[in-house]
C-alpha positions in Angstrom: 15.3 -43.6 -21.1 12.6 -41.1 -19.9 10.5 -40.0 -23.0 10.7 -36.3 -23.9 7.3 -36.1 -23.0 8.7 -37.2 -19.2 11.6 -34.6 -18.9 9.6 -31.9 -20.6 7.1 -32.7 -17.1 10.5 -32.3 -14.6 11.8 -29.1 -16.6 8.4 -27.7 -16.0 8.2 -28.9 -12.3 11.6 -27.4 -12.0 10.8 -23.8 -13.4 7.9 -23.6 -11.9 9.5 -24.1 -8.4 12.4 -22.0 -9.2 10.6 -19.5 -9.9 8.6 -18.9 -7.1 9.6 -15.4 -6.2 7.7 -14.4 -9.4 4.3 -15.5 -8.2 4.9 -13.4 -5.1 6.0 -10.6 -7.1 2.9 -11.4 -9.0 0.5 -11.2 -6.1 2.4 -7.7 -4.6 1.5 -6.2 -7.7 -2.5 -7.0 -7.3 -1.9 -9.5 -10.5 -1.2 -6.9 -12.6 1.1 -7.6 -15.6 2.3 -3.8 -15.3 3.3 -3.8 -12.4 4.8 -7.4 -12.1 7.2 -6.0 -15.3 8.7 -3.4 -13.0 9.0 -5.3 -9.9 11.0 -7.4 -12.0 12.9 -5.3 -13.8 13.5 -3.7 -10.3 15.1 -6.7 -8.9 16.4 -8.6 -11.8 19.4 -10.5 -10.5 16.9 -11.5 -7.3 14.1 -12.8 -10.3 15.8 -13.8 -12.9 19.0 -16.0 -11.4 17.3 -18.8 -9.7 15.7 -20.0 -13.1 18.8 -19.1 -14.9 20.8 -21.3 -12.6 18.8 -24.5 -12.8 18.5 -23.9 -16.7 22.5 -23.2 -16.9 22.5 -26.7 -14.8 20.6 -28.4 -17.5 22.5 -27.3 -20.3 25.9 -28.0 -18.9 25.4 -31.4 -17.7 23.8 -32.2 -21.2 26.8 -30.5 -22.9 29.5 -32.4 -20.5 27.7 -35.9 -21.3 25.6 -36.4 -18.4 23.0 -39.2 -18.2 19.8 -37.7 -18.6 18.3 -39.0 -15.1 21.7 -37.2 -13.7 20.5 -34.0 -15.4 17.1 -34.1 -14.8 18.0 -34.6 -10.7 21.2 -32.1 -10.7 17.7 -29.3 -12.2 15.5 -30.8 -9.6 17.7 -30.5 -6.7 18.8 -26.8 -7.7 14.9 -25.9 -8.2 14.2 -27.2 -4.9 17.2 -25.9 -3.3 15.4 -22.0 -4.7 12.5 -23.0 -3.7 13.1 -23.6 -0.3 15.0 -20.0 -0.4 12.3 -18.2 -1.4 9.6 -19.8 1.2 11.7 -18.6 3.5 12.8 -15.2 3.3 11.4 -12.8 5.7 8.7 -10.9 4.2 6.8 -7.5 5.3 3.8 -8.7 3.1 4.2 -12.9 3.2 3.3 -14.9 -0.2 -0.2 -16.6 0.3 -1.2 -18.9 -2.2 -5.2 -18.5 -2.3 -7.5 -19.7 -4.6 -6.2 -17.8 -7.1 -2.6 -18.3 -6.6 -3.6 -22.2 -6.9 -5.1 -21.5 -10.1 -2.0 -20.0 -11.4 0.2 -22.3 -10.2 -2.5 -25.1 -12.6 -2.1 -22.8 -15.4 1.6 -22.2 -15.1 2.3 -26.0 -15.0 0.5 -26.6 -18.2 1.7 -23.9 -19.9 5.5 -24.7 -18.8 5.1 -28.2 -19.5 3.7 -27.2 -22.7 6.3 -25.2 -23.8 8.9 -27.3 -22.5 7.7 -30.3 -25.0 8.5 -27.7 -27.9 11.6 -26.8 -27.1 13.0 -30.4 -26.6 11.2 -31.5 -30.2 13.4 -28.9 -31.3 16.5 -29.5 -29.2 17.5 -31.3 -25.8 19.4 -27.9 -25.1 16.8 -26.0 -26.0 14.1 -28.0 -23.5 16.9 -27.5 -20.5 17.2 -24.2 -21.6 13.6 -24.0 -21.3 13.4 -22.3 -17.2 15.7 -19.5 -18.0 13.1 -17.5 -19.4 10.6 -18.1 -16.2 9.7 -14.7 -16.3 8.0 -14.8 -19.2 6.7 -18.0 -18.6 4.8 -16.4 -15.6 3.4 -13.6 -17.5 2.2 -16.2 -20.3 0.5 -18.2 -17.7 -1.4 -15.2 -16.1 -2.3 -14.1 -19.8 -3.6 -17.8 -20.3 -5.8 -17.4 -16.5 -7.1 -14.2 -17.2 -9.6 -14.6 -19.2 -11.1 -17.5 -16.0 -10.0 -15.1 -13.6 -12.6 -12.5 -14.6 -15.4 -14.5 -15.0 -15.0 -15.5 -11.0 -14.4 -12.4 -10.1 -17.5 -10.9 -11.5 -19.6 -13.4 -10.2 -17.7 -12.5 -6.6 -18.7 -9.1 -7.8 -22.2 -9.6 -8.4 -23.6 -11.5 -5.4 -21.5 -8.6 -3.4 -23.7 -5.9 -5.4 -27.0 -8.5 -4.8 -26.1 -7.9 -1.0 -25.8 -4.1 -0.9 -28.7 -4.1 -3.2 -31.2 -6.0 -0.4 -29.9 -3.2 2.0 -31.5 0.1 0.8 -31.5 1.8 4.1 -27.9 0.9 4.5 -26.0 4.6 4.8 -23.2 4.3 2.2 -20.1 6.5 2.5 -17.3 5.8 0.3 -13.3 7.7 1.0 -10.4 8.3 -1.5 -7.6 10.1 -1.2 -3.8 9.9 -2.3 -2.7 9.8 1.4 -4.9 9.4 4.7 -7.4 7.8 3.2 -7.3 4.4 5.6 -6.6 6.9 8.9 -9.8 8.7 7.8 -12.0 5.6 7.6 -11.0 4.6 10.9 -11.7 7.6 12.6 -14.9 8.3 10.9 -15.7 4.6 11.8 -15.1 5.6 15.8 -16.8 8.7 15.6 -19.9 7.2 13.8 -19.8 4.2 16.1 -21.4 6.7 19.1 -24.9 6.5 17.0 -24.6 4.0 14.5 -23.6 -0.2 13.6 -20.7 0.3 11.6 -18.6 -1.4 9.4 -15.7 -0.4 7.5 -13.4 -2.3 4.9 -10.4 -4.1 7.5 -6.6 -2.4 6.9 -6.1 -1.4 3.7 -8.8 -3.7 1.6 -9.6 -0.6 -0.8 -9.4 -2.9 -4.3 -12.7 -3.7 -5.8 -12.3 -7.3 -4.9 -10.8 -6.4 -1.5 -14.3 -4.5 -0.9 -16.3 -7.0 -2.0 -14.8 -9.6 0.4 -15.8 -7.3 2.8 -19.2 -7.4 1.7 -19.9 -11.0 0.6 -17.9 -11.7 4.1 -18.9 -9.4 7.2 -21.9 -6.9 5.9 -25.1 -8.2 8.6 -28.4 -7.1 9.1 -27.4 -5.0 12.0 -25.0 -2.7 9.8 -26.5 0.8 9.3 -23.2 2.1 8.2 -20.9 1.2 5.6 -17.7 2.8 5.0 -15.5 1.5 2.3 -11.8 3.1 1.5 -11.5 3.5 -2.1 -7.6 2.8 -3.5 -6.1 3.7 -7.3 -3.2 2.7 -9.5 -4.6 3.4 -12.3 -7.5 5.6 -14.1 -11.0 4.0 -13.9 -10.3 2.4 -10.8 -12.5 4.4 -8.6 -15.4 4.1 -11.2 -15.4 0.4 -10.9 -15.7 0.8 -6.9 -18.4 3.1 -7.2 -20.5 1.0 -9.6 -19.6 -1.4 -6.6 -20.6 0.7 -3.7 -23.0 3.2 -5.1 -21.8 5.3 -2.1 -24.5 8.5 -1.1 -21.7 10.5 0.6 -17.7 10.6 -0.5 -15.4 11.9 1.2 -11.6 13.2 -0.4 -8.8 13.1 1.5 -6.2 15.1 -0.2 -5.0 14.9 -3.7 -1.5 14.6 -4.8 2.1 13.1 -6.1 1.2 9.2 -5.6 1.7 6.4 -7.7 2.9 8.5 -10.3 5.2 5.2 -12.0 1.7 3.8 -12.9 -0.7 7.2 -13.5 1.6 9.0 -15.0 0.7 12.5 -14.4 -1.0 14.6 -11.8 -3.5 15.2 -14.0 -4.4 11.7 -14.3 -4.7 11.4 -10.4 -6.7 14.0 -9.8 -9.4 12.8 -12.4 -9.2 9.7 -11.5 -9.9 10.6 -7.3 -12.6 13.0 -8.9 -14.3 9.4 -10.2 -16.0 9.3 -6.3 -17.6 12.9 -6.9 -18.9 11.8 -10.2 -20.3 8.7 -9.1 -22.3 10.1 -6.3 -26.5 10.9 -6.7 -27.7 13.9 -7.1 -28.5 14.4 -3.8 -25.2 12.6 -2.2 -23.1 14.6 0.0 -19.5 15.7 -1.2 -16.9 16.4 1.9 -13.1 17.3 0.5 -10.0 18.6 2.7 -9.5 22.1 3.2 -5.6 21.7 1.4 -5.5 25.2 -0.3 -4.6 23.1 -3.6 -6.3 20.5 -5.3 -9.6 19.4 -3.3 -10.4 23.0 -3.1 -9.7 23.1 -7.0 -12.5 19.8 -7.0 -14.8 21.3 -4.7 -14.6 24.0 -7.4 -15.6 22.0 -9.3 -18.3 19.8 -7.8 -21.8 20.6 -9.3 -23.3 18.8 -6.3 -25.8 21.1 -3.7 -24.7 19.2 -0.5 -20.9 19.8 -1.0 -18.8 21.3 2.2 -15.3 21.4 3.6 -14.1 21.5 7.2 -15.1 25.1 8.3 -18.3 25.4 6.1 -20.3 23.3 9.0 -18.1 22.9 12.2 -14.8 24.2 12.4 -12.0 23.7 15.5 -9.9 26.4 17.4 -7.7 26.7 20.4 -5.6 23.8 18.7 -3.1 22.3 20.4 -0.6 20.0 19.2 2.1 17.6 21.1 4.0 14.4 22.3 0.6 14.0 24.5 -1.7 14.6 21.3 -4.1 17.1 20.4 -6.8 19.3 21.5 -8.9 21.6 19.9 -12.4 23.2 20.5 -15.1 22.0 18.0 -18.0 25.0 17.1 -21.1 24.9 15.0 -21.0 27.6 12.5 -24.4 28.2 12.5 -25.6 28.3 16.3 -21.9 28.9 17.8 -22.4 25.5 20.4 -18.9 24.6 21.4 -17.4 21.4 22.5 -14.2 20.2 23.8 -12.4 17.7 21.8 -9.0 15.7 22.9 -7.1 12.9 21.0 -4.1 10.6 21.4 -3.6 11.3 17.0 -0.4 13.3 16.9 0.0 15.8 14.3 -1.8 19.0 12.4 -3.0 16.9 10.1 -4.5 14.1 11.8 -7.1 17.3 13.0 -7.5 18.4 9.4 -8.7 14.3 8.8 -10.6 14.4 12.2 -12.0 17.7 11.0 -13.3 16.0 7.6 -14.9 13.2 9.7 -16.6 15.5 12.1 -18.4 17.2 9.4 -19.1 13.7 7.4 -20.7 13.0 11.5 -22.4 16.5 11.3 -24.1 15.9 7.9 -25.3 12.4 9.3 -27.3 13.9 12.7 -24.4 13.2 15.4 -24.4 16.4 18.2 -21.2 18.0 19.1 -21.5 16.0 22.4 -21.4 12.6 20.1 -18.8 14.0 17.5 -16.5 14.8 21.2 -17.4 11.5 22.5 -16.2 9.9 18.9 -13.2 11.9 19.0 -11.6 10.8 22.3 -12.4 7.3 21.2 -10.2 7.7 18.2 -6.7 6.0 18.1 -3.6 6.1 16.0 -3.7 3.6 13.1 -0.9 0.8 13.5 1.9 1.9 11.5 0.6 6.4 10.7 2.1 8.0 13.2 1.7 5.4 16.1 3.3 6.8 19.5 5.2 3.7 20.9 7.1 3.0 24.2 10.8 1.5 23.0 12.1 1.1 26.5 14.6 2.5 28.6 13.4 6.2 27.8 13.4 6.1 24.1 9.8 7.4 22.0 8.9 5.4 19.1 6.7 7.1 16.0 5.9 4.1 13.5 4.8 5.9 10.4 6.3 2.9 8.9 3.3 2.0 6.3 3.5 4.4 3.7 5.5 7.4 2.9 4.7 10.4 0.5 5.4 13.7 0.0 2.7 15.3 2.0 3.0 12.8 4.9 6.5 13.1 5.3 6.0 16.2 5.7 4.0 16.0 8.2 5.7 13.2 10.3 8.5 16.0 10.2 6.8 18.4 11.6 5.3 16.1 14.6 8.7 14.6 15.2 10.4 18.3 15.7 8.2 18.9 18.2 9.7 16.7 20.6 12.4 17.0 23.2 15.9 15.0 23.3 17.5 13.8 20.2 15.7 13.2 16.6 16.6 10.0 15.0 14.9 9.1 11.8 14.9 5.7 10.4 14.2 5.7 6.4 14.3 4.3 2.7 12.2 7.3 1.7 9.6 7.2 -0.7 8.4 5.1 -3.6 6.0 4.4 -6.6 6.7 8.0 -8.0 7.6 7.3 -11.4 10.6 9.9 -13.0 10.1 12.0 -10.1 11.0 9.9 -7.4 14.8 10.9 -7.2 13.4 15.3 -7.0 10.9 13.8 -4.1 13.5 12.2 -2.5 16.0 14.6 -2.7 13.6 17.3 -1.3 12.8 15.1 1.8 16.6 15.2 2.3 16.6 18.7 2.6 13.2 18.7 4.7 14.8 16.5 7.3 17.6 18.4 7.8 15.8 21.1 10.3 14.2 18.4 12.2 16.6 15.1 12.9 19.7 14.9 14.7 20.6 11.4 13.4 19.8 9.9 9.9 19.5 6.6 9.2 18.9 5.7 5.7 18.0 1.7 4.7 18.6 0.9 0.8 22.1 2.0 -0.5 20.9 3.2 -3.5 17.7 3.9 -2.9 18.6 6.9 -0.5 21.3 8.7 -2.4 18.9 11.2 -3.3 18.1 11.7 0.5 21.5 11.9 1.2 22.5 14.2 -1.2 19.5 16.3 0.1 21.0 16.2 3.4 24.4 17.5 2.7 23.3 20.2 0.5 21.1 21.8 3.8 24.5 21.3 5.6 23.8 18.1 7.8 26.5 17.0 9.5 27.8 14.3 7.5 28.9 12.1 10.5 25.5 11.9 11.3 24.1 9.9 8.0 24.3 6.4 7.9 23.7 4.4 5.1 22.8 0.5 5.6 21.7 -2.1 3.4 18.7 -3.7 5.7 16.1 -3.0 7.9 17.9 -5.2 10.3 21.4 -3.7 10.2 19.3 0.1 10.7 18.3 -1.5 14.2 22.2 -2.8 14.7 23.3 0.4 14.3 20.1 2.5 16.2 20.9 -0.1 18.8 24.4 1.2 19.2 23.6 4.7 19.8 20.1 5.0 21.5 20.2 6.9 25.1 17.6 7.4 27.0 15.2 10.8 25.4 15.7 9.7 22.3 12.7 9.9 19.8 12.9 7.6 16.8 10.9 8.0 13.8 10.7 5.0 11.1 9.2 6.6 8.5 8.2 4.1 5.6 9.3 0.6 5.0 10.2 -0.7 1.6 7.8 -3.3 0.0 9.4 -6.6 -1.0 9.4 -6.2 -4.2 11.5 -2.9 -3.4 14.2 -4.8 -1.8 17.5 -4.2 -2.3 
């Protein structure tokens, strides 16, 4: 008969694999314990039941009389069988077991296998038993690896800083924001890009460990600019980026509801984008959004000399806004020069970011002439407001990355502005803490004035939507609810006619999923 020893190894082996989903959860969560609790609590049945299936497996063979080999295989065969599940289910953001995901995985073993030999000295129930709490036995093993964890990443951290440090001519410009943050380092990247070698941080790479990939990976000689996006999920975040960076201009976006299940407050936020302000030298250059709320509040606040908003240096008139894009005449305050600027960005707002880029340009010697130049160069970031061609007649907006308050907003406003019928495609937003249901519900009432057709993906995610919809008296006929992204393109399928206009606005991470 196998040893305890032996089936405490295949119990491990066997929550470990059945629990796979975790680690992904894990890793959507940017290893954060936090976060990995509410993903999970968020989709309990998906998290929990695969271990709770093999370890119900175990027990009831053991209970009915089984031979042990018959139990042990009956666990190994239902582990594998969730394994294989969970490798492959489509996913928007695919599990991708790095380095550190291996070093979990080590961890996890040991720790599973350890635990396992404890319950069956107690119990041979107790050791099958043993994989229904998975959960926890993830969250123990990246407890056990953090300590390991940290000490690589700071050495990551340090060589990245040794790098920057041998570059002290390299112009530094670092960009937060609750929303439009990685739009605005695009654009200032293409405007820059007339006068200077730039490189900005890929996608959304805006974690401290993210940047310094960036730096320890593709920062060369020939780089005279570098622009790194600056993300938060909680307070302090910035700070550590900064000490990273040691940016000598900053640029913020806009300031406002996001992330609220991990900050908490407004208050927090705002502090906490304010970190990139603080950080700066005392003669950096401070650039925020002209919002008429909370950056102007900041700039307020800033005790910095060289500290501006769009208007103070350059500001744009004549602006015009369409399904063609947007023009506007750019002026220097001081001497009145005028330049001609057109874009393919759609949207107010995408001028109030290419504003806050045009004076960031300004501040570092580019002419109107260049700043134009930059301007027409600029293109709509994959997934923000993307203009796409669906075929037989029909517009596509992708503003499927991200979703909030302000944005929505804003994709509203671009999307009434075209002709022929207004379909939205939606879950609505996310990661807003207590106030998520109010936001969603508002958005509803929002989208009312400016879509003929809802579509709304997530059942119970979109009630609030819905309900927002009905109380501004949207037809009711016209709101459908689906379960899936892929049965919101069954039923857009069925009733798309050539003018149409379809916006997707946001798409629901995994560990969202319904």
């Amino acid at each position: 008969m196998l040893g305890v020893i032996g089936q405490a190894a295949v119990v491990a082996v066997c929550s470990v694999l059945s629990g796979w989903r975790l680690l992904h959860y894990f890793q959507l969560e940017s290893y954060q314990l936090p976060g990995y609790w509410r993903s999970v609590r968020r989709n309990a049945v998906r998290a929990a039941m695969p271990p709770v299936a093999v370890a119900a497996a175990g027990v009831a063979s053991w209970a009915l009389g089984f031979a042990w080999y018959v139990r042990l295989l009956l666990m190994l065969a239902l582990a594998g069988y969730c394994f294989l599940l969970a490798t492959r289910e489509k996913a928007k953001k695919p599990f991708v077991v790095t380095e550190r995901v291996k070093r979990l995985i080590a961890v996890h073993g040991v720790t599973a296998f350890a635990v396992a030999c404890l319950a069956f000295a107690v119990s041979p129930a107790l050791g099958y038993l043993m994989p229904a709490a998975e959960v926890a036995w993830v969250a123990l093993a990246a407890v056990c690896a953090a300590p390991v964890e940290k000490r690589i990443n700071q050495q990551f951290v340090d060589d990245a800083k040794a790098r920057l440090d041998a570059r002290p001519n390299l112009i530094r410009i670092g960009i937060t924001g609750s929303y439009g943050k990685t739009s605005t380092k695009f654009l200032l990247r293409d405007i820059l890009s007339v006068k200077y070698n730039v490189l900005a941080t890929p996608s959304s790479f805006n974690t401290t460990m993210g940047v310094t990939r960036v730096i320890r990976e593709q920062l060369t000689g020939n780089h005279q600019v570098f622009i790194a996006e600056m993300g938060a999920r909680h307070v302090g975040d910035i700070r550590e980026l900064v000490d990273l960076v040691h940016p000598s201009m900053g640029l913020i976006t806009s300031v406002g509801p996001q992330h609220l299940d991990t900050f908490g407050t407004l208050e927090r936020i705002k502090h906490t984008k304010y970190e990139l302000i603080e950080g700066l030298p005392r003669d950096g250059v401070a650039i925020f959004a002209r919002d008429g709320g909370i950056c102007e509040e900041l700039y307020a606040r800033c005790p910095l000399k060289e500290k501006y908003m769009p208007g103070d240096l350059i500001r744009a008139s004549d602006v015009e806004v369409g399904p063609w894009g947007s023009r506007f005449t750019l002026e220097d305050v001081q001497t009145g020069e005028r330049v001609a600027c057109q874009t393919r960005l759609l949207g107010e707002h995408a001028i109030a970011n290419l504003l806050l880029c045009c004076t960031a340009a300004y501040k570092l010697g580019l002419t109107l002439a260049q700043i134009a130049q930059g301007v027409s160069r600029c293109q709509p970031v994959e997934h923000r407001l993307q203009m796409l061609d669906g075929g037989a007649g029909v517009t596509i907006i992708d503003d499927a990355f991200n979703s909030n308050p302000v944005g929505a907003k804003a994709a509203l406003r671009v999307l009434s502005g075209f002709p022929g019928r207004r379909i939205i495609v939606t879950p609505g937003m996310v990661e807003l803490g207590g106030e998520e249901d109010a936001f969603n519900a508002a958005f509803g009432e929002q989208m009312a004035s400016s879509v003929d057709v809802a579509i709304l993906v997530g059942k119970r995610h979109v009630q609030p939507i819905a309900e927002g919809l009905r109380r501004a008296g949207f037809p009711e006929e016209q709101i459908h609810i689906v379960s899936s992204l892929d049965e919101s393109t069954k039923v857009l399928h069925g009733m798309m006619q050539p003018g149409d206009v379809v916006l997707y606005e946001n798409d629901l991470p995994d560990n969202y999923s319904e």
